[in-house]
N, C-alpha and C positions, 0 to 999 in steps of 0.2 A: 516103674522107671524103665526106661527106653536106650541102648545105645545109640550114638551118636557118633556118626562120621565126619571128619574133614575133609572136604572136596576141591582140591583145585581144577575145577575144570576148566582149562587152556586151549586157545587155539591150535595148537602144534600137541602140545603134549598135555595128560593129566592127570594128577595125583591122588593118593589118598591119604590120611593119617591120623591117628585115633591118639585119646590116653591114655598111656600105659602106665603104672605106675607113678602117677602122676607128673609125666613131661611125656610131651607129645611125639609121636613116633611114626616114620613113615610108614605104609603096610606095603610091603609086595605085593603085584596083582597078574596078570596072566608071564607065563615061563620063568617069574621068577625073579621081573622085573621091576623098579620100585619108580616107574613112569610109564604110561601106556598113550602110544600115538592116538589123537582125535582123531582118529580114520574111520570112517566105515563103508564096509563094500558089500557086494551081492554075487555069488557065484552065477553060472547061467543056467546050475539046476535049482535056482531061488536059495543056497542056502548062506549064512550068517555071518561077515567076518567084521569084525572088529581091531583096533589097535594093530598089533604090527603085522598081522595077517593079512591085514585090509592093503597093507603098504605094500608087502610082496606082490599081493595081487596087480599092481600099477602097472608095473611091468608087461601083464600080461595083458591086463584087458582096464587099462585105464576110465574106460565110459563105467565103471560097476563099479568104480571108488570113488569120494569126496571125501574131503579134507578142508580144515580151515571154516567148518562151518561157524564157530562160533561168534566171528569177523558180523555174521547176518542176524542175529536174533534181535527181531524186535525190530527189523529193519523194512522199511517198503522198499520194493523195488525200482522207482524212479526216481529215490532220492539222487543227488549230485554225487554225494560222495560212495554211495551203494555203487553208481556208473562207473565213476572213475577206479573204485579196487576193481570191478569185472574186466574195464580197460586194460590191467596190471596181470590180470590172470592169465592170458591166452587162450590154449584150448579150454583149459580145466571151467575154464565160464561157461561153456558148454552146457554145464550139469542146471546151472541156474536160469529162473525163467519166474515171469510175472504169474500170481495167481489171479485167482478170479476176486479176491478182494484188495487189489494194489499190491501183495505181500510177496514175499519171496518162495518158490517153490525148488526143491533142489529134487532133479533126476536123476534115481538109480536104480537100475534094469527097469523092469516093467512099471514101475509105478514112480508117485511124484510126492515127496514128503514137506512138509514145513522145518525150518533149522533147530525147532523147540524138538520134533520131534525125533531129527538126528540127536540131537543133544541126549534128549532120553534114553534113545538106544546104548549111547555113551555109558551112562550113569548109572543104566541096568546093569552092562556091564561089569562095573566097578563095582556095584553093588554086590553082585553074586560071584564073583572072584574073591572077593574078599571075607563074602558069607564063608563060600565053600572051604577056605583057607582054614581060617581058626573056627567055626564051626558054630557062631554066634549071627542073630539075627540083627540085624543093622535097621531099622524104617526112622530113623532120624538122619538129618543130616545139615549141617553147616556150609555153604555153596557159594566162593569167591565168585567176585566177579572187577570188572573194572571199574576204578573210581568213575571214570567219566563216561558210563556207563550210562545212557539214558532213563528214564521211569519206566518207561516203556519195554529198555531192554534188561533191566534189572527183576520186573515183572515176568520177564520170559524165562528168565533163568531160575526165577521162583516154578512155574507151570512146569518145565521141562526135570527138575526134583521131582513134582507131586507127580506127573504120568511115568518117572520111573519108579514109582512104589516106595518115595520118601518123603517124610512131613518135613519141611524146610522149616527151622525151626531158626533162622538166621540168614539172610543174602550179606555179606560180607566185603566188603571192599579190597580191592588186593593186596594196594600198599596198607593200609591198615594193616591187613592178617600178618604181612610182612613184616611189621611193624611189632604185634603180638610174640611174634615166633623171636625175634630180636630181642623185646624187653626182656626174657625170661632168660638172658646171659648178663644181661647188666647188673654190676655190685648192687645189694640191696642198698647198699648207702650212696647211692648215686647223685647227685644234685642235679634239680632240673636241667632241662636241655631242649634247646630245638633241635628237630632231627629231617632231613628229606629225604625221603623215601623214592627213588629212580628206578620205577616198574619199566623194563621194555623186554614186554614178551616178543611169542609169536607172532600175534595179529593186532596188539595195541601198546599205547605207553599211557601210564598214568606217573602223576606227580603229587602228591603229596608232601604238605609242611603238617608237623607235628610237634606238640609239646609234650614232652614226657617225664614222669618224676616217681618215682617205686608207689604201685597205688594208682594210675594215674594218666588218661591218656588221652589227647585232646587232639585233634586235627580241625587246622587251623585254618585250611587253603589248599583247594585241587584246580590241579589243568590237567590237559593231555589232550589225545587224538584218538579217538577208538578205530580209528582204519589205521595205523600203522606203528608194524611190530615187525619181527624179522621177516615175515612172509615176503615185504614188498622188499625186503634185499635179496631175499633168494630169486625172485622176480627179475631184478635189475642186472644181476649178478646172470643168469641162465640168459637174459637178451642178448647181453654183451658175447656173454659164449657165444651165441650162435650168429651174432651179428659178424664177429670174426672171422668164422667158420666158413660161412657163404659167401664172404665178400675177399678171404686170404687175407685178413691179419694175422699179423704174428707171425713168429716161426717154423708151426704147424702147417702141417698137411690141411688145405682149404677142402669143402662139401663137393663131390663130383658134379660135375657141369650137368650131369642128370639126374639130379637130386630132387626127389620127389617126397613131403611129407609124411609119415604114418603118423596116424592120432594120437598115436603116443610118444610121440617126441618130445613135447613141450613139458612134459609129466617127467619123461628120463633126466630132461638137461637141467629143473627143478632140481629134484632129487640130487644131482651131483652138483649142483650148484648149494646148495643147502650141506652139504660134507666140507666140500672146500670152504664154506663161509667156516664152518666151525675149525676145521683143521688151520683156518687165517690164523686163529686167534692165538695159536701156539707158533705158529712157523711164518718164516718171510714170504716163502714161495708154495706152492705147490701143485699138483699136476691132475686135469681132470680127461677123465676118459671116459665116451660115453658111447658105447656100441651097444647092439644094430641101431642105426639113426636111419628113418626115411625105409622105402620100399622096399630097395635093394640092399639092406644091412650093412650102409655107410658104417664110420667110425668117425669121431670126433674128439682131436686129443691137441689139448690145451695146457699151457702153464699160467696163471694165474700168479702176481703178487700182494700181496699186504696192499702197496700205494694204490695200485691201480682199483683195488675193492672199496679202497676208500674213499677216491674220489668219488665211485659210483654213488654211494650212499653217505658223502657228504653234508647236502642240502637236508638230509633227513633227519640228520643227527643231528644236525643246526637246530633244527627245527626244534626239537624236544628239549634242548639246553635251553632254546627261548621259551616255551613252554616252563621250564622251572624258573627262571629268572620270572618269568610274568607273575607267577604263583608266591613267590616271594613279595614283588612289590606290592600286590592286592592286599598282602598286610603291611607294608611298608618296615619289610624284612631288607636286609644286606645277606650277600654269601658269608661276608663274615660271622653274622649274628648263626651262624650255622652250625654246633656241634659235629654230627655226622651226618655222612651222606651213605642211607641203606640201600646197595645193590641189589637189584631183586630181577628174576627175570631173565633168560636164556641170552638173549642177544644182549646184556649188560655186560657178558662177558668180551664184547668185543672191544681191540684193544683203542679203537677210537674213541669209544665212550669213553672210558677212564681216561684218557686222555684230554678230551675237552671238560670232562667235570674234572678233574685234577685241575686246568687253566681257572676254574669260576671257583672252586672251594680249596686248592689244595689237595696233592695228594695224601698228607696223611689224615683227611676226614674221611676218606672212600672207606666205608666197611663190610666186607664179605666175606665173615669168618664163620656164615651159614649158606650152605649150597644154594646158590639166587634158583636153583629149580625146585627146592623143596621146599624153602621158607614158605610159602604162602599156605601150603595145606598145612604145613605146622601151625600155621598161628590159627586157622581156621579151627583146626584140634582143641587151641587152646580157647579158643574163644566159645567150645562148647564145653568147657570146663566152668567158663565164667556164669554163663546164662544160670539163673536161679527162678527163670519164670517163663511163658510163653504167653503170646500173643495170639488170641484165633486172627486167623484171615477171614475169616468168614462174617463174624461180628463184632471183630475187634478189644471182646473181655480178656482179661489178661488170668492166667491159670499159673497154679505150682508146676515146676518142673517136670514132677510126677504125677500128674494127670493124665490118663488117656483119651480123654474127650474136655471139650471146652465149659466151664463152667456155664458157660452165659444161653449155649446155644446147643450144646452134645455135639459140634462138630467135631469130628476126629481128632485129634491132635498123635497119630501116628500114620507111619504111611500106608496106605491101602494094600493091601494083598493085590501081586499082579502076576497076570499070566503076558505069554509074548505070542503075538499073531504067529503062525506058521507058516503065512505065505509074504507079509511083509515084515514082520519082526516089532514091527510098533507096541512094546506096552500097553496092556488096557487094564483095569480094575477088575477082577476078579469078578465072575458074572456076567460079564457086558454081552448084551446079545450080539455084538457084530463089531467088526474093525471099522474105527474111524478114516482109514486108508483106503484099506482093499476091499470094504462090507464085508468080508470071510465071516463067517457064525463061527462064535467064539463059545457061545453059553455052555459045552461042554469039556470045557478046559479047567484044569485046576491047577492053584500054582503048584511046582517042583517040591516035595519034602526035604528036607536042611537033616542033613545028619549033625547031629547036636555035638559036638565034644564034652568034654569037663575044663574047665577053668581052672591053675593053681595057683595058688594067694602067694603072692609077693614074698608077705613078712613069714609065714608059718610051713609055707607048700603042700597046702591040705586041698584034695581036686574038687573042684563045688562043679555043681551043675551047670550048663551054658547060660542058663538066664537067671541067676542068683545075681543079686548086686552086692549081695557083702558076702566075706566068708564068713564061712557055716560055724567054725572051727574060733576064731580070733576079732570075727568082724570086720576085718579091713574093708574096704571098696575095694569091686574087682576090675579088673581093665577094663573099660569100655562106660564104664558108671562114674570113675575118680575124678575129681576134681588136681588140685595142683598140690605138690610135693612141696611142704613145709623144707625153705631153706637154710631155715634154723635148727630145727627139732627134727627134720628127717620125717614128720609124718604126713600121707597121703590121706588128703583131706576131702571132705564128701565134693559133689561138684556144686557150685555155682555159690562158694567163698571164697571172697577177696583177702582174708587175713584168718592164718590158721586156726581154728576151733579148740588146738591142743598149747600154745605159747602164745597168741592172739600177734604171734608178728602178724606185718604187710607185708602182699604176696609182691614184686616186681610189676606185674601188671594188674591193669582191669580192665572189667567192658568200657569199650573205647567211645570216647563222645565226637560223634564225624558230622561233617555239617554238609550244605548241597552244593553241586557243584555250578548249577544253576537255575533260576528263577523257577520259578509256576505262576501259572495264570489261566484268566476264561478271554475267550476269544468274545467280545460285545455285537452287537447288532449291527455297530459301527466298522468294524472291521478292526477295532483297536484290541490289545490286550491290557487287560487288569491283572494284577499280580497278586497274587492271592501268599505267596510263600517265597522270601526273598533269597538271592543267593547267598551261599556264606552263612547260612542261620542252620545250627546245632540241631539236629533231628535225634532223638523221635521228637516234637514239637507238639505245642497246647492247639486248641482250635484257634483258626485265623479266620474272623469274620468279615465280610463285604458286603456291602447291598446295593443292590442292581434292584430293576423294573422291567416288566414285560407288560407289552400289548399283545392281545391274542382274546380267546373265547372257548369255552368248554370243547374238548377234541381236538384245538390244535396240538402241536409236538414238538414240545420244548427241546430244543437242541443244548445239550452244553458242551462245550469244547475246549477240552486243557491242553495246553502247549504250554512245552519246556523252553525257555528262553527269553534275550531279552530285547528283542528288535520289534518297532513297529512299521508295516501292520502285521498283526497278529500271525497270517498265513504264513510267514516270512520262518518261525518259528517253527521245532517240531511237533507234530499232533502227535501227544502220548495217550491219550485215552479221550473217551466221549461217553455220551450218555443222552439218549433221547426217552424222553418222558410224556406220555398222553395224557393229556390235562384234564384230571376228575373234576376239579372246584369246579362252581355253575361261577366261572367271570365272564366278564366283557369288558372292555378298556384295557387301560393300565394298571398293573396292581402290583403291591411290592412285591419283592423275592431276596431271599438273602439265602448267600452260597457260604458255608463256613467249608474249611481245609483242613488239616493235619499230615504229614508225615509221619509214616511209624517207621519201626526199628531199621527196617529193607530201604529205607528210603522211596517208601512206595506210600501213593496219596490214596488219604481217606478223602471222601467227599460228600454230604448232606445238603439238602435245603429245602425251604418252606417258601410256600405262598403265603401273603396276606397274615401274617403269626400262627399259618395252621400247624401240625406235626411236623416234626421233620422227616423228610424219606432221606433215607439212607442208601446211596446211590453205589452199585455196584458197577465200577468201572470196565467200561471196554478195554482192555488195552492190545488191540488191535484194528483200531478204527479202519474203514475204510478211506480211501484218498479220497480228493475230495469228487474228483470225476466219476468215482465209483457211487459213492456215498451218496450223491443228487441224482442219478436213476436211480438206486434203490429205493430212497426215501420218496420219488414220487410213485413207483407202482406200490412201496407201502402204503404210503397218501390213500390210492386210490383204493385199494384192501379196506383199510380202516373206513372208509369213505363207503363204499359199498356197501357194507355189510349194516355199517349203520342206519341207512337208510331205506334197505331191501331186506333186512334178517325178516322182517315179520311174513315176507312174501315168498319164503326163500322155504321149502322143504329139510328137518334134518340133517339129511345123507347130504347131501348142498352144501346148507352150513360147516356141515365137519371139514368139507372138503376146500371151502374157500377157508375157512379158521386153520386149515394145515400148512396150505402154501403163505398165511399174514403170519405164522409163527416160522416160517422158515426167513423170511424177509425180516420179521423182528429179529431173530436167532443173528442173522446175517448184519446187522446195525449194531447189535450186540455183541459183534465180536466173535463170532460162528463161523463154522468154513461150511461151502457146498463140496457136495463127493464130484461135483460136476464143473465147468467152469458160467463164469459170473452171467454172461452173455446169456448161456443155456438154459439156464434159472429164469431172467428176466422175460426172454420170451414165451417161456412158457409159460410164466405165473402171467401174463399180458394175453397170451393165447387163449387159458382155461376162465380169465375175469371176462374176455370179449366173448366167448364160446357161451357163458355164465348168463351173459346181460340179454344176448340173444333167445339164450332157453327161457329165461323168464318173458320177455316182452312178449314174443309167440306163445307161449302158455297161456298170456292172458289175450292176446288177439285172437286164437281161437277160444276164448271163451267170452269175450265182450262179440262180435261178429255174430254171432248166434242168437245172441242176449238183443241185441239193442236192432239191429236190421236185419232178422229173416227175411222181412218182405223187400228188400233188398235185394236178394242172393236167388241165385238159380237152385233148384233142389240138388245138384250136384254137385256143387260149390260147398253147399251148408250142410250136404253129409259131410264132404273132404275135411270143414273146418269141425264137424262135431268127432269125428274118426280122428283124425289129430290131435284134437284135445287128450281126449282118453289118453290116447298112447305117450302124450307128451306129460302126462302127469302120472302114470307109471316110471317111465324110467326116471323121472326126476326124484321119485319115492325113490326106486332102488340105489340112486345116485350113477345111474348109467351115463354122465355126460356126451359121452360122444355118439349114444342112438337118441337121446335129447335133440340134441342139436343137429343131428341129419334131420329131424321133422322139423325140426324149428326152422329152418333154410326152406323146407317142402312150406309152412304156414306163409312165411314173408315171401314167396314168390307169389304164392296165392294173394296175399294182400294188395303184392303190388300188380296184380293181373286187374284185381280188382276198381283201382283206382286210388288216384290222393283224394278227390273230395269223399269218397266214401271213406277211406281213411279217418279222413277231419270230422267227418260228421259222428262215427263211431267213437271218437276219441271226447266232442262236446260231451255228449249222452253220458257219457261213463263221466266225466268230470263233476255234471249236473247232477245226476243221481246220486253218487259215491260224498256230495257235500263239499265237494274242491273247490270251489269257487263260492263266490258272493251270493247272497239265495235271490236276488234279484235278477244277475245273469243268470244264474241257476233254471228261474223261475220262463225268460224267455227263451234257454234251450231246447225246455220240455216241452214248452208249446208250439215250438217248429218242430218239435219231435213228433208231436199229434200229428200237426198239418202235415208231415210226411207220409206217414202213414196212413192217413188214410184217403192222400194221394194216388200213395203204392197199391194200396186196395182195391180203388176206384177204377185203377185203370189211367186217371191223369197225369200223363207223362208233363204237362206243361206245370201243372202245379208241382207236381214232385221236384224237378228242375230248379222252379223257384224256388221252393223251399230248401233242396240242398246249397243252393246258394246262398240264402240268409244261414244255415248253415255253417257253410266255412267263412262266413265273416265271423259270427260270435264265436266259431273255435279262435280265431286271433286272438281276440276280447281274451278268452277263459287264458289263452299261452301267456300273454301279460299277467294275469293275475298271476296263475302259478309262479310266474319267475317272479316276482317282488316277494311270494313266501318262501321261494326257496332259503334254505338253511346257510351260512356265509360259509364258503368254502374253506375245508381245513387248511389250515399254513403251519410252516415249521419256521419256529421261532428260536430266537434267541435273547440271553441277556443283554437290558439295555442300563447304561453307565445312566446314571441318576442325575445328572447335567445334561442329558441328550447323548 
C-alpha cells in the first residue's frame, strides 16, 4: 500500500492535502505555509527557487521568474487563444516562445523548458516539503485539474505527476474535487439535490452542474474558459494603473515626462495590482504604491475603487455567468431548479461575483462555508480515499489498490525514484544517463534519503513505523492509508469504502460519475470529422466502435488524427493526439479499418484498430502532436528515411545503416510526440543533409566500381587508377561509418565521372542494368552486344566504330530508364481514414 497525495496544482497558487484520520486535511508546505505560489525562478548562480522565493525574486531580476504556467500545458503556440493570454501578459510573455514542434517553450536563465516540465518542478516541490515534514514517503498522487481542460491538457497534467516522481493514480476535475470536499459536510440524510459548482481560479473558470445524494455523485454538464481566471484581472487592473500614470489620470502624481521603462515594471504593477484586487474584496477604496518604476526609480501612487475595478473586469465576469447559464440549459436545467451554488476558487471571492450569481440563483444558495482556496485539494484527498482500484496507463488492466506494479503488464503502478538535474532542476528517473534539458550526465546521482519518522495511531497513540499502514498495537489505518471516518460509529475505515465495514452505514460521498465536456473524433481523408465519443457521455466509457476504409499499400503511413470538438471541418477543431502507423499487411486498394475508442477514469482516450479483421494494435497516443505545418515536413523527410532505407538497406554497409536508422528513429520519436535538444529547423536539415550526403556515398561507391568493371578500355590509365584508389577508400570509411571522409571521395568520384562524360555515363549505367538482370533479357540481350562491338572497337583502335556504337548506346540506355521506372515500387503516402460513404 502506497500513500497518496492530494494535489491542487493552480495557476497562481497550489495545495496539498492528505487523510488523516479519516477527513481530509491540508498539509503545510515550505515556511509554514498551507499554499505555495506556482512560481519558479533561477538565481544567476543557476540555483533553485521555487513558490514564494521565486516571487521575491521578481523584484529583482524578473526575466529568472515565471508564473502562471499552468494557463499553457498542452497548449501550441499559435493557437488563437494561447496569442491572445500572451497579448494580456506584457513583458512577462517575454519568457514564452515557439518550440521546434509548434509547442510552448518557457525561458528561464540559460535554458528553455516545456510547461509540463515547470509544472514538475512544482510538484517535486510539494512532494519533498511534505515528504520532509512528517517524514513519510509520498509516490502516489491525486492531480486537479480544470473541467474544461482539454485531453490533451489533462494528459499533460498526468506526465508532469509521473516526471515529478509520482504515479497519478487519478486526474481529477476541480469542481468535482470541490464538490467531494463539500459533500463530506452535508447531513447524512440529505435528499437529492442539484448543485453548481462556480470554479474561478487564477488562470481558468470551470462550471459544473451536479447531482448529488449521500452515496452518490453525478455531474451533469460542464462549461468554462480555460484562459481566464484572476490572472487577466490582475492584467486589466496593472494596465489601467499604468494607463493613468503616464497619461495624469486621477488625483495622483502622473509618470515623469522622462520616463523610461525597466523590465520590471510590468512584473511590479502586476504584483500590486493582484494585492489591491484582493484587498477590493474587503474595502471600497484602496491605495497602490509602486516604487522604483522605470530607469530613474519613478514612483507610482494610485487610489483604486471597488466600482472602477468592476467595471474593468465586467465583460469577464458576464462572460462566466453565461457560461453557467449555457451549462444549465444543455440539460434543460432553470437557476431555479438549483439547490446550491459551490464557491470554489480565489477570485470567487470577489464581491462582483456573488453579486451577479446572487442576481441568477439568489443569494441564499451561494455556499462557502469551506475555504474556496483549499476545497479542491480537499476533495482530491478524498477522492484518494475512495479509489479501491487502479488503472495501468500503460496497458490499461485494472489492479487492487495495493499493487505495486500492474497486473497485466508489471508496469509500475508507483512513482519512479527521481533525482533533480543540478544545472537545470528538471526531474529525471533515477539512473537516467543525461538531462532531457541541459544533456548534464545524471547516471551518478542518487535520490536524497528521507529521514523516516514513526506514525501515532489516532485511537490507541502507539508510534508505528513511517511506512506501516495499520497500527502495530490496535490495527487502525494510519494517516496517509485511511479511507473515510464512519459518521455514525466514529470508525476510520480502510480506503477505497464507500459505506462503513464496521455499521455498513453510507458514506456522504463516492467516486464521482463526470462526463466529457466535449466531443472526440478522427479527422477523415475528407477533411471531415467522425465522432468517435459524444459530449455529455459519463466516462470512464465502454468501447465505441467506427469503421472507416483506407486506400494505400504495404509501407504507406497511416495517419490518425483525434480532435476534441465539434465544428466541421475537422482542422477547425483541437488536435489532441495522433498516431502514425507503417503498414505491415501486404494490401493494395481499399481495405477495411475499424477504429474503436474509450475513455478512462483521466478522461483520457484509449485508442486501437485493425485492418481487414486482423489484431488489434493498440495505439499509443501522441499527445503532443506536431502542428500541422510542423508535422508535413517532418513526415516527408520521414517519408523519405523510411523510403531509403527500404530500398537501399541491402546496399548500404552496417555502420550506414545504424546511422540513417538513428536519425528515422529520431523523426519517428519526433511524430510521436518527442522533443529535439535542438530546434525543429536544425534537426530537418540535417537529417536532409546526412540522407543527401548518404545517397551520394553510395552512388559513387558503386561508380567507381561499375567504371572499372564495364569500360576499362574506355578510360585513360590515370583515370582508372583514380576510379580504382577511390574505390578502396570509399568502402573503408563507409565500413567504419566515416560519413564525411566518404563523401569528400564521393564529390572527388562525381567530378571524375562528369570530366568523363554523359554518354560514358549512359553507357556504363546500360551494362550494369544488362548484366545485373534489371531489365527485359531481350533489351538485356542487345545491350551486351553493343557491349562487344564497343569493345573491341576500343581495342582496335576504331574510333568510328566505337562512336557508333556508344551511340546505339545511350539510345538503349533510354529504352532500359523506361523499363526501370514502370518497376519502380509506388511511392509511399501518408494516409488517412476514409468515411465508408466516400
Amino acid at each position: 500500500m502506497h500513500r497518496t497525495l492530494g494535489i491542487d496544482l493552480g495557476t497562481t497558487n497550489s495545495v496539498v492535502a492528505w487523510m488523516k484520520d479519516g477527513a481530509p486535511e491540508v498539509l503545510p508546505v515550505a515556511n509554514d505555509r498551507f499554499s505555495m505560489p506556482s512560481a519558479v525562478g533561477v538565481t544567476e548562480d543557476g540555483g533553485l527557487l521555487v513558490g514564494q522565493e521565486a516571487l521575491r525574486w521578481l523584484d529583482r531580476d524578473s526575466a529568472r521568474v515565471v508564473t502562471s504556467v499552468k494557463r499553457f500545458m498542452g497548449r501550441k503556440f499559435g493557437e488563437a487563444a494561447v496569442q491572445e493570454a500572451l497579448g494580456r501578459m506584457g513583458d512577462a510573455a517575454a519568457h514564452l516562445s515557439e518550440g521546434g514542434d509548434g509547442g510552448i517553450l518557457v525561458r528561464l536563465g540559460p535554458h528553455h523548458y516545456t510547461p509540463v516540465q515547470i509544472s514538475a518542478i512544482i510538484l517535486r516541490r510539494l512532494k519533498t516539503d511534505v515528504e520532509a515534514r512528517l517524514g513519510v514517503v509520498f509516490d502516489r498522487a491525486v492531480i486537479t485539474a480544470p473541467a474544461y481542460f482539454g485531453e490533451r491538457q489533462l494528459a499533460a497534467t498526468r506526465a508532469a505527476g509521473e516526471l515529478a516522481g509520482l504515479h497519478v493514480v487519478r486526474v481529477l476535475v476541480e469542481p468535482t474535487s470541490a464538490a467531494l470536499a463539500h459533500g463530506l459536510t452535508r447531513p447524512q440524510d440529505a435528499a437529492p439535490a442539484t448543485f453548481v459548482v462556480y470554479d474561478l481560479g487564477g488562470g481558468t473558470f470551470d462550471v459544473s452542474v451536479l447531482n448529488t445524494a449521500p452515496g452518490y455523485l453525478d455531474v451533469m454538464a460542464l462549461g468554462g474558459d480555460n484562459l481566464l481566471g484572476g490572472t487577466d484581472f490582475d492584467d486589466l487592473l496593472a494596465g489601467s494603473l499604468k494607463e493613468r500614470w503616464r497619461t495624469g489620470g486621477g488625483r495622483h502624481p502622473q509618470a515623469p515626462q522622462d520616463y523610461v521603462p525597466a523590465p520590471s515594471d510590468d512584473i511590479r504593477l502586476r504584483r500590486a495590482a493582484e494585492q489591491a484586487k484582493i484587498r477590493l474584496s474587503g474595502e471600497a477604496t484602496t491605495d497602490v504604491t509602486v516604487s522604483p518604476l522605470g530607469m530613474d526609480g519613478a514612483t507610482l501612487e494610485q487610489q483604486v475603487d471597488r466600482k472602477s475595478f468592476e467595471e474593468l473586469i465586467a465583460d469577464h465576469i458576464a462572460k462566466t455567468v453565461g457560461h453557467t447559464s449555457d451549462a444549465l440549459s444543455r440539460i434543460d436545467h432553470l437557476p431555479e431548479d438549483v439547490s446550491q451554488v459551490l464557491l470554489v476558487g480565489g477570485s470567487s471571492s470577489i464581491p462582483l461575483v456573488r453579486g451577479k450569481l446572487s442576481e441568477l440563483f439568489g443569494e441564499d444558495r451561494l455556499r462557502t462555508d469551506i475555504d474556496p482556496m483549499f476545497c479542491v485539494a480537499l476533495g482530491a484527498a478524498v477522492q484518494s480515499a475512495l479509489l479501491e482500484e487502479l488503472t495501468c496507463p500503460e496497458c490499461h488492466v485494472v489492479s487492487p489498490i495495493d499493487a505495486d506494479a500492474c497486473h497485466g503488464c508489471e508496469a509500475p503502478l508507483v512513482g519512479a525514484a527521481t533525482v533533480d538535474c543540478p544545472r537545470c532542476h528538471v526531474p529525471a528517473p533515477a539512473g537516467s544517463p543525461a538531462c532531457q534539458v541541459c544533456t548534464d550526465d545524471l547516471s551518478g546521482l542518487a535520490p536524497p534519503p528521507l529521514k523516516a519518522t514513526v506514525v501515532e495511531c489516532s485511537r490507541c497513540g502507539e508510534e508505528n513505523p513511517a511506512a506501516a499502514m495499520l497500527c502495530t498495537l490496535c490495527e487502525e489505518p494510519l494517516p496517509g492509508f485511511a479511507g473515510l471516518k464512519c459518521p455514525g460509529c466514529g470508525m476510520v475505515n480502510s480506503a477505497g469504502l464507500s459505506a462503513c465495514s464496521h455499521c455498513d452505514r453510507e458514506f456522504a460521498v463516492s467516486t464521482p460519475l463526470e462526463v466529457t465536456a466535449l466531443p472526440f473524433g478522427i479527422q477523415q481523408k475528407d477533411g471531415t470529422l467522425r465522432v468517435l465519443v459524444e459530449a455529455g457521455e459519463s466516462y470512464p466509457t465502454d468501447w465505441h466502435v467506427k469503421d472507416f476504409q483506407l486506400t494505400g499499400h504495404k509501407g504507406d503511413m497511416l495517419e490518425i488524427l483525434l480532435r476534441e470538438g465539434d465544428l466541421q471541418p475537422a482542422h477547425l477543431n483541437d488536435l489532441c493526439a495522433s498516431h502514425t502507423y507503417e503498414i505491415e499487411e501486404d494490401i493494395a486498394g481499399t481495405r477495411s479499418l475499424v477504429i474503436r475508442a474509450r475513455l478512462n477514469s483521466d478522461r483520457i482516450i484509449d485508442l486501437e484498430f485493425r485492418i481487414d479483421n486482423a489484431d488489434w494494435h493498440a495505439v499509443k497516443l501522441n499527445r503532443n502532436p506536431l502542428t500541422s505545418k510542423f508535422r508535413s515536413r517532418v513526415l516527408n523527410v520521414h517519408r523519405d528515411y523510411v523510403t531509403y532505407l527500404a530500398n537501399w538497406q541491402h546496399d548500404l554497409e552496417q555502420a550506414e545503416v545504424r546511422q540513417l536508422e538513428e536519425t528515422e528513429q529520431k523523426l519517428r520519436a519526433l511524430l510521436a510526440g518527442g522533443s529535439t535538444s535542438g530546434t525543429l529547423d536544425h534537426l530537418l536539415d540535417d537529417a536532409r543533409r546526412r540522407r543527401e550526403q548518404q545517397d551520394s556515398v553510395r552512388w559513387a561507391s558503386a561508380l567507381s566500381a561499375l567504371y572499372p568493371r564495364y569500360v576499362p578500355h574506355l578510360m585513360s590509365a590515370a583515370d582508372l587508377a583514380t576510379m580504382r584508389n577511390n574505390n578502396a577508400d570509399i568502402r573503408a570509411a563507409r565500413k567504419e561509418g566515416d560519413l564525411q571522409v566518404a563523401h569528400t571521395i564521393a564529390e572527388e568520384v562525381i567530378a571524375l565521372k562528369d570530366q568523363l562524360g554523359d554518354d560514358l555515363y549512359r553507357t556504363v549505367s546500360a551494362l550494369a542494368s544488362a548484366s545485373q538482370g534489371r531489365v527485359s533479357s531481350a533489351l538485356g540481350r542487345r545491350i551486351l552486344q553493343v557491349g562487344n562491338l564497343l569493345k573491341e572497337a576500343a581495342d582496335s583502335g576504331n574510333t568510328a566504330a566505337r562512336d557508333a556504337a556508344i551511340s546505339r548506346m545511350v539510345d538503349l540506355h533510354k529504352e532500359a530508364a523506361r523499363e526501370l521506372q514502370q518497376q519502380d515500387a509506388p511511392e509511399r503516402q501518408t494516409i488517412r481514414p476514409e468515411g465508408i460513404n466516400g
